[in-house]
Structures are given as structure tokens and as C-alpha cells.
C-alpha positions in Angstrom: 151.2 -86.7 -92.9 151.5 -84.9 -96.3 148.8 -87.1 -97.6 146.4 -86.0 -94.9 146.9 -82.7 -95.2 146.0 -83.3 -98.9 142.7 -85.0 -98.1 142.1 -82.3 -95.7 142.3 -79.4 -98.8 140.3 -82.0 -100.8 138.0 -81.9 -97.6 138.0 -85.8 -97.4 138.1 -85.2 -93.6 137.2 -89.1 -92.6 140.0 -90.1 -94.6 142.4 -87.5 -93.4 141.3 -88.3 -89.7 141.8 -92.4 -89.9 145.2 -91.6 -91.3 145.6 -89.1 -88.1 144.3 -91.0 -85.7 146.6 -94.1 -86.7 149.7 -91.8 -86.7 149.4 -90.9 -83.5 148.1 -94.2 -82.1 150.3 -95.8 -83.5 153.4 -93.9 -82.4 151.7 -93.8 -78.7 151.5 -97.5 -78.4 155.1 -98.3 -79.4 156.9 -94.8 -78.8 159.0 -96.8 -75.4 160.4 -99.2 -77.8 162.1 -96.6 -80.0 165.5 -94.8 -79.7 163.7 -90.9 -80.3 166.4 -89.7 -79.2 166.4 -86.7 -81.7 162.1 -86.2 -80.9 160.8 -86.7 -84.7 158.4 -89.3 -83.6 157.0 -86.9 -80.6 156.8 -84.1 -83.0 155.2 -86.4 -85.9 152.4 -87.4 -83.6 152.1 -83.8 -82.2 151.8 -82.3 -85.5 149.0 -85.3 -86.3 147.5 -83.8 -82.9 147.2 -80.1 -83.8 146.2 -80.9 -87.3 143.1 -83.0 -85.8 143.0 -79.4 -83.5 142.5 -77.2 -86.8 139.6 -80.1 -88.5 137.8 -79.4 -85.2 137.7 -75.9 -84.6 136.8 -75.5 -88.9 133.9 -77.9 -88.3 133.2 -81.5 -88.4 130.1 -83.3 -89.1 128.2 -85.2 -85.6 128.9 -88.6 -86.9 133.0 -88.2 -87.5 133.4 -86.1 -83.9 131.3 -89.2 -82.6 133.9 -91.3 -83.6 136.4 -89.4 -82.5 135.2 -88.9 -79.5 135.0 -93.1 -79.4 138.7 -93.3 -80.4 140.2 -90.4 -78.0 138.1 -92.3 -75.2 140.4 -95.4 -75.5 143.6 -93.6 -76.2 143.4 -91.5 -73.6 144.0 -94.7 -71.3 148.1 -94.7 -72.7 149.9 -92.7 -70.5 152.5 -91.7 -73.1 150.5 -89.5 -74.7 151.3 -87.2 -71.3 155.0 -88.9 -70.0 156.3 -87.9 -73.4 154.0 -85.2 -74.4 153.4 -86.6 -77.3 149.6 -85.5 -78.1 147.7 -83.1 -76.0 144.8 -85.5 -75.6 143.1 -83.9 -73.0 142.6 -80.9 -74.6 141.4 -82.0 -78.1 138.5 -84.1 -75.9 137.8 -80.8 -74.6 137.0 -78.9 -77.7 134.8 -81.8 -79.3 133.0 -81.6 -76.1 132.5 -77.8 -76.8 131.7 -78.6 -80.5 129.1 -81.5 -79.8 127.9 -80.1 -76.5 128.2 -83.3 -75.3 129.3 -82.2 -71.7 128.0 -85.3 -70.3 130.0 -87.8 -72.5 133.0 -85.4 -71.8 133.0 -85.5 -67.9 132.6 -89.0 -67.9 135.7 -89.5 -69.9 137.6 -87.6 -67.7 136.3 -89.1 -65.0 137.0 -92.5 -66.0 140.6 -91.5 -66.1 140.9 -90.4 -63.3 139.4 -93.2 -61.4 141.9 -95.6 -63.3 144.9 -92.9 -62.7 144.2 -91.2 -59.7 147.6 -89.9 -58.7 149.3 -89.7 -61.7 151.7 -88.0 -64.6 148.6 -86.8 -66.1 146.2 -85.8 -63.5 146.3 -82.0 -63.1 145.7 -81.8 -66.9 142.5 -84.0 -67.0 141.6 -82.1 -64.0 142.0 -79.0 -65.6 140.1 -79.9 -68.9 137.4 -81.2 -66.4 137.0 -77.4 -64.6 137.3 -76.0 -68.4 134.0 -78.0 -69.5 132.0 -77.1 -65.9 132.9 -73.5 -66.5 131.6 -73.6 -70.2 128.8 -75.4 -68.7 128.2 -72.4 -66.3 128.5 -75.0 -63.1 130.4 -72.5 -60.8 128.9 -74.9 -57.8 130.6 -78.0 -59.2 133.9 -75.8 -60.2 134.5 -75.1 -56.3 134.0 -79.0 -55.9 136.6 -80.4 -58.1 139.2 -77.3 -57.3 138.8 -78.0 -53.5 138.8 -82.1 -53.9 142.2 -81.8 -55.9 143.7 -78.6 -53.6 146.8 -80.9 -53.3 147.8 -80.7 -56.9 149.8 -77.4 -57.0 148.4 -76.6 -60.5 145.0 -77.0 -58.7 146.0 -74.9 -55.4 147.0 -72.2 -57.7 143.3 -72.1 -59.6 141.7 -71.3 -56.3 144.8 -69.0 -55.4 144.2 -67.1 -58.2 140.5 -66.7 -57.4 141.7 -65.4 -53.9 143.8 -62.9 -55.2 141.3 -61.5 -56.7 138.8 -61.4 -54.2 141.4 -59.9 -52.6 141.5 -62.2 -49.7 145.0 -61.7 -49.2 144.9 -63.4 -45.3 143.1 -66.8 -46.8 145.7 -66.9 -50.0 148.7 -66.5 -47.5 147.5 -69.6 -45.2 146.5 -71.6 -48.8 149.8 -70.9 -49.9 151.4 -71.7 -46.2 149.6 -75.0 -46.7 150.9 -75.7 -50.5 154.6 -74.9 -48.9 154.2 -77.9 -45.9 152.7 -80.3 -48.5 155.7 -79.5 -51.0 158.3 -79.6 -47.9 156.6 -83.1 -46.6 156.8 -84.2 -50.5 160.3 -83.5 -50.9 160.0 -81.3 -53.4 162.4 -77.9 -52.6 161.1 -76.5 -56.6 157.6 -76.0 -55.6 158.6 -75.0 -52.2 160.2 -71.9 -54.2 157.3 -71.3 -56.5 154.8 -71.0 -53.5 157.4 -68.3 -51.6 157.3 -66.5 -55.1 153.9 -66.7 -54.9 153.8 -65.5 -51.1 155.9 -62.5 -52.4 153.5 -61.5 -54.7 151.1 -61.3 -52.4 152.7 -59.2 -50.1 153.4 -57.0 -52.6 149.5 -56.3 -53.0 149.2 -56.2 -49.9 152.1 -53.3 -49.2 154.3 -55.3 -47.0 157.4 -54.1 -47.1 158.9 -56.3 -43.9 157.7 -59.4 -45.4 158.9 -58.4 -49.1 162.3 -58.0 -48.0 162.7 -61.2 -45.9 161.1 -63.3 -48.9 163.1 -61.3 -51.6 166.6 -61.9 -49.6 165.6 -66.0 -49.3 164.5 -66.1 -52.7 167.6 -64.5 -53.9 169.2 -67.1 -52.7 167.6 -70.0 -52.8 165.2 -69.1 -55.8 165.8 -69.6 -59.2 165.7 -65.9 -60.5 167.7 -64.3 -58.3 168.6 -60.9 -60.6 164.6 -60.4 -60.0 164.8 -60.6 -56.4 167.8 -58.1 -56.4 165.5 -55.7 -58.5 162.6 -56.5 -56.4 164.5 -55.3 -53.3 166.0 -52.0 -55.1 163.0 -51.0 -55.8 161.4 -51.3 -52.1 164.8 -50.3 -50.2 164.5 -46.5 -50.1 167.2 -45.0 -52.2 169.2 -43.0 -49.7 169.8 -46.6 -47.6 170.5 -48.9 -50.6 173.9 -48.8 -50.8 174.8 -49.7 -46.9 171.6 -52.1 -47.3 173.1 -54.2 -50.1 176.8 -54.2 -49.1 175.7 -55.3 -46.4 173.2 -57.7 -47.6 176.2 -58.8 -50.2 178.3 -59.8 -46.9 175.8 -62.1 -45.7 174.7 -63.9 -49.0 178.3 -64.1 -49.8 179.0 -66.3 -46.9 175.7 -68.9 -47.4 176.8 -68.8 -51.6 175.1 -71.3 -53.2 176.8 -73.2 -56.4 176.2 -70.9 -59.7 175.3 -67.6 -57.4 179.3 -66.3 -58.4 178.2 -64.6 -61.4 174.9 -63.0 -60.3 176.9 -61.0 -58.0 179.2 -60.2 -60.9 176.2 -58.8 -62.9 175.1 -56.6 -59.7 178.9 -55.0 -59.5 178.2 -54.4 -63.1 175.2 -52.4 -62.7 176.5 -51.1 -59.4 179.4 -50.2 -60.9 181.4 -51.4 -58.1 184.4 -52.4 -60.4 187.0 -52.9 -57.7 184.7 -56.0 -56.8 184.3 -57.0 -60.2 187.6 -57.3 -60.9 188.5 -59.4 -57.5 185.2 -61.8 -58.3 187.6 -62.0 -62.1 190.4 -62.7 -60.4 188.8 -65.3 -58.1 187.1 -67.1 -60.0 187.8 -67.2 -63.4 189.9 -69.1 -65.7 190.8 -68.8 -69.3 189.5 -70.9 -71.9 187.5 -71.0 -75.3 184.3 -70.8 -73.3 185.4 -68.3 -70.4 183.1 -65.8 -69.5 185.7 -63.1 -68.9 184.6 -61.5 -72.1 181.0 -60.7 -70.5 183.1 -58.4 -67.6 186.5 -57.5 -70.1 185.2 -54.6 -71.9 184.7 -53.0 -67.9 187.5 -53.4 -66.9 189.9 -52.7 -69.8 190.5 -49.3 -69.6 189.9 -49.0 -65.6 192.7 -51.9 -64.5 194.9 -52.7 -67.0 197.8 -53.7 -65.1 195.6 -55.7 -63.3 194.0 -57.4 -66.4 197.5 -58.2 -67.8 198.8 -60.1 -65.0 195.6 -61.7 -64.5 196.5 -63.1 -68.2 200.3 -63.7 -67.7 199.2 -65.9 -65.1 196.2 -67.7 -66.6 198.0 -68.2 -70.0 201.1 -69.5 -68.8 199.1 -71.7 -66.6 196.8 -72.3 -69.9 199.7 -73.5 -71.9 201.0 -76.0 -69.6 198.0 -77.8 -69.0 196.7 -78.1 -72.8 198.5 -79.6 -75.9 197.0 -79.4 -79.4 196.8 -77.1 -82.4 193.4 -75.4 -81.2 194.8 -75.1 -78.0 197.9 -73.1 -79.1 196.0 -70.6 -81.3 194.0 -69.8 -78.3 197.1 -69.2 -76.6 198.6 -67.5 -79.4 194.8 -65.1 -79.6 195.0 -64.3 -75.9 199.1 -62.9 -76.6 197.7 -60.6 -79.7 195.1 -59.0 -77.3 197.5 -58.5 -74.5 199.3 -56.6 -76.8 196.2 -54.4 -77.5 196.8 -53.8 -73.7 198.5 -50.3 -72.2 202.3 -52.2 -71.4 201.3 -55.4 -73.0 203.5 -55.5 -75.6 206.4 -56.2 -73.2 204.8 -58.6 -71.2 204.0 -60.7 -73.9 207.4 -60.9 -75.5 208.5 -61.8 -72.4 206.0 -64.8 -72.3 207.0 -65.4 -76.0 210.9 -65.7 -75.2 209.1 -68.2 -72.2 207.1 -70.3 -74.4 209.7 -70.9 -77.3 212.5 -72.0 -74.7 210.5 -74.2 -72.5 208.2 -75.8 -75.5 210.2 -75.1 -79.0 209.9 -79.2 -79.3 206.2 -78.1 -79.5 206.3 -77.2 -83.9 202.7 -76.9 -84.0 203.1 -74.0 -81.1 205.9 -72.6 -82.5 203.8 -72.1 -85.7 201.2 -70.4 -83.9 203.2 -68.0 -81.5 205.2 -67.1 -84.8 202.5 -65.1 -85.9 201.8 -63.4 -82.7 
């Protein structure tokens, strides 16, 4: 690599591209029988990739894009290049096509690869570089061909949804997306499903459709991925002087279809609510000390507001703690949590209290004694 990119400020580009091209052809060809477990060889070959990029786009003579043109045409054929996203092949075919003109030779190496890889890892990107070089080409007839012969890609459905939306043909993108939503359902594949409905939200959302933005925001929530966005999406169509019965009750029926991981969304919407009663039962509920808790996100809220409530919370959860883990690391965590219960309104007592309980129960313990001894 670093002598290429010395022949390339020498502006020996035919030298610097053989040693390019062999980088990442040779990587591409053997990269399954390597432990990359740590990605240098994908980044090596990727950097070879966007250094090829940069000799395009400064300017190459006819003859060397020729050959590369020859070379990319047979390594596009390895589908590692795409399964491990090694090189961006499909895009650096698509700029020497722009450089040389050469749309002809450029379509009917796409072409080729999709005929030998019809369905495959790699298919929406080769289709995509295909409708890039008709577009440069000005072939808005042949566009429509390609985008409406590969509608059950979803990277292709959402070209031509795009191109609805902006037609404003909010009706024809509804039943195109409807259609993307069977096709993903039939598939198997719940991820896309939820990428259409966010899609089918944004639409109504153009179109003003309150009803329909509520029941899609409400599913999304939770069954999406983003579900703080579909709580702000709803705040903001729910008129203010019905938002608070709106969401406690909409809180009651979400809490009851919870899906795994949901727990502390609902603790970030108390939080900006301010509903800190609920907080604090959601704390008490569902969280457990440790090194990585995330009761410090929700602490500094309720500190001052439940403090009896907090301390018992970490009587409980530290004696609890204690019992279950043995270990130097262990005990000054212990020993941490005691020094900010202290910090605590009444905590001082409390924790001597748990001190006079740890020594007597664990004083065989000398690595806990050591700790506590400086609580």
C-alpha cells in the first residue's frame, strides 16, 4: 500500500494500479480462508479500493481505464467483494463508465452479473449502479424498465417510492408500499416489514392523516425499532389539552403487550414527563445493582425527591449484591455503593447498620473487611 501511494505522487499510475489491483484480488480470492477476525484484510482491500476511486476521478489515460475496466469485469464475478464488503466494485465500474463513456461496455457488465447472480447478496447494488449509468445516459424510458422489473427488491421498491412521493401520488405509494409489506411478511422478514410501516407513516404524514398516524405511530412504537420517535411523533399530533389522559392511557395498553428491551423507553418518557412516582416504581422493578447498572441514568431524579425510597432500594440490592459476589472488585463496589448512601438524607445510619451486618456475617472475608474499613 505505502509503495502505491508513492508511485501514485510519482504519477507512475500503471504501476500503482497493478499493485492495487493485486491487493485487492488477491485478498478477495482467499479472504474465506483467513481468520479476519479483527477486519485489517477488509480494510486493506477497501483502502486499495478508494485509492483506485481517487486515480479515477483525478484522471486516467484510455488505455489503463481499459484495462481496468478488463480486470473489474472478472472480479466482479467473486462474491466476496459484496458478502464481506470488501471492495465497492460496483461502484468503481460505474465511474470508469462515466470517465470513458463507455455506457455500452458498462451495462453489459452489469448485466452479465446479473444473469449469473440473479437473486443474490449483491443484486440491488448492481442494479442500482445499472439505473445510475441509464440516468447519466439520459434513458428515463429504460430507468422505469429496470426499477419496475426489480420492484421486489426493497432497495428497488423504494427508488420508485421515492419518485411517487414526489409526484405526490400518495394513493399509488400507499398500495406500492402495501405490496412491499405482503412480500416482506410472505418472506419472513418482520425488519423490512417495519421499514415499509415507517415508510407508510411518512406518507400519511404528507398527506395530513392524523387517524392513520396515530394507529401506525402506536404499532411502531412497539414493534419498531425507534420507539422514542414514535412517542414524539404522537406528542406532537395528539392535541395538547388530551395528551396526558391519551398517553397514560396509551402507557396502560403498551405496558401489557411489553416487548423485551421496551422497560427503559418508558423510563426515558417518565423522565421527560416528569412522572417520577413511575420512575421510581419502574427502579424498583426492574433494576439491579452492579458495575454496569443503569440506575445512574434515573439517580440524579430521584435523589432529592425519594430518598427514603432510594436508600432502601440500596439496603436491599447491596445486601443482596454482597451475598451473591465474592472478589476484591466486587467488594469495593459494595464498599462505593455504602459511601454514597451515606451522601443520602438518613443514610449514614443505615449504612452502619449494614456495616455491623457485613463484618459479622463475612469477617472470614479479609479482602472485604479491607474494603468496608474505609467506608
Amino acid at each position: 500500500m505505502e509503495k502505491a501511494e508513492s508511485l501514485i505522487k510519482l504519477n507512475c499510475q500503471e504501476e500503482a494500479m497493478a499493485i492495487l489491483l493485486h491487493i485487492i484480488r488477491e485478498i478477495g480470492n482467499g479472504y474465506e480462508e483467513h481468520d479476519d477476525y479483527d477486519g485489517d484484510l477488509g480494510c486493506i482491500c477497501q483502502e486499495a479500493t478508494e485509492l483506485i476511486i481517487e486515480m479515477i476521478e483525478t484522471g486516467l489515460p484510455d488505455d489503463l481505464l481499459k484495462k481496468l475496466t478488463d480486470e473489474i469485469s472478472q472480479l466482479i464475478k467473486n462474491s466476496n467483494y459484496d458478502n464481506y464488503d470488501l471492495a465497492d466494485l460496483n461502484e468503481l465500474l460505474f465511474l470508469i463508465s462515466l470517465k470513458t463513456s463507455n455506457f455500452d461496455n458498462g451495462i453489459r457488465i452489469i448485466d452479465e452479473a446479473l444473469k449469473n447472480e440473479p437473486d443474490s447478496f449483491r443484486t440491488p447494488s448492481l442494479v442500482k449502479s445499472k439505473i445510475e449509468l441509464l440516468e447519466s445516459a439520459d434513458q428515463k424510458g429504460e430507468v422505469k424498465k429496470v426499477i419496475s422489473s426489480y420492484l421486489y427488491l426493497p432497495e428497488i421498491r423504494k427508488i420508485r417510492l421515492k419518485e411517487l412521493i414526489a409526484e405526490k401520488q400518495y394513493e399509488n405509494a400507499l398500495a406500492l408500499i402495501d405490496e412491499g409489506i405482503s412480500m416482506a411478511k410472505e418472506k419472513g422478514h418482520p425488519g423490512t416489514v417495519t421499514d415499509w410501516k415507517n415508510e407508510k407513516l411518512s406518507v400519511y404524514q404528507l398527506m395530513g392523516n392524523k387517524e392513520k398516524v396515530i394507529e401506525l405511530a402506536e404499532d411502531l412504537f412497539v414493534n419498531g425499532r425507534e420507539s422514542m420517535k414514535y412517542y414524539h411523533t404522537l406528542k406532537a399530533v395528539i392535541p395538547t389539552e388530551k395528551w396526558i389522559s391519551y398517553l397514560d392511557d396509551f402507557l396502560c395498553k403498551s405496558e401489557k403487550r411489553q416487548r423485551w428491551g421496551l422497560g427503559p423507553i418508558y423510563a426515558r418518557i417518565y423522565i421527560e414527563e416528569k412522572y417520577w412516582d413511575r420512575l421510581m416504581n419502574y427502579i424498583e422493578k426492574n433494576i439491579q445493582l452492579g458495575k454496569y447498572s443503569s440506575l445512574v441514568e434515573y439517580e440524579s431524579y430521584l435523589i432529592n425527591r425519594y430518598p427514603e425510597r432510594m436508600l432502601a432500594f440500596y439496603k436491599t440490592q447491596i445486601t443482596d449484591y454482597a451475598a451473591k459476589n465474592m472478589g476484591r472488585d466486587h467488594y469495593q463496589y459494595v464498599a462505593d455503593v455504602l459511601k454514597k448512601m451515606k451522601t443520602y438524607s438518613g443514610g449514614e445510619k443505615i449504612v452502619n447498620t449494614l456495616l455491623i451486618h457485613f463484618k459479622s456475617i463475612y469477617s472470614k472475608r479479609r479482602a472485604m473487611m479491607e474494603e468496608l474499613s474505609k467506608v
